[in-house]
C-alpha positions, -999 to +999 in steps of 0.1 A: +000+000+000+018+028-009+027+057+013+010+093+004+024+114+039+041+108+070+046+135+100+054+133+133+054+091+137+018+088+114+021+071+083-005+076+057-016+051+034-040+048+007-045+014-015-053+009-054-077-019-054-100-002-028-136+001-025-161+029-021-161+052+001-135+071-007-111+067+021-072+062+033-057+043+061-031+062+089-013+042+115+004+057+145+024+036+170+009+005+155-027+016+159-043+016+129-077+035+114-094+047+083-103+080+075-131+097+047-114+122+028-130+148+052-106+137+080-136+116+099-126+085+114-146+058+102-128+023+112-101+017+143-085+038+165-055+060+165-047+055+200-043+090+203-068+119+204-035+142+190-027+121+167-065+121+155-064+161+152-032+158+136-051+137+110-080+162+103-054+193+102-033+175+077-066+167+057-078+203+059-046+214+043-046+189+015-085+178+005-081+185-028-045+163-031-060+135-015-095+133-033-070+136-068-053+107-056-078+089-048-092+092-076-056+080-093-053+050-073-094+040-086-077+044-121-047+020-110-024+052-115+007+061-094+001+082-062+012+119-052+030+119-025+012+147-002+032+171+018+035+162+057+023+186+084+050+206+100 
């Protein structure tokens, strides 16, 4: 699954062969969970309420990056690597 972001120990994720709704994956300290592309959790836990804001800041910065990726990995396409959050 190939890696779109990482900051400050969370590693985002987002696969090819996925289904709807339009979604990635972000695991922090070996907690995983799955996120829409509006930064709401949906699946899992983070472990971390921080790490969860840290999440829906990150997503509030790059929407539009992430929903064009998305829709590159529907069409098999390489993904973007995203800028982290600093």
């Amino acid at each position: 699954m190939p890696e779109i972001s990482r900051f400050f120990g969370i590693i985002i994720r987002m696969y090819y062969d996925e289904h709807n709704p339009p979604h990635f994956h972000a695991e922090y300290q070996g907690h995983k969970a799955v996120f829409d592309l509006n930064g709401n959790m949906t699946h899992g836990d983070l472990g971390s309420r921080t790490a969860r804001k840290l999440v829906r800041d990150w997503v509030d910065l790059h929407v539009d990056e992430i929903g064009q990726n998305w829709e590159l990995a529907m069409h098999g396409k390489e993904l973007k690597t995203i800028d982290p959050l600093t």
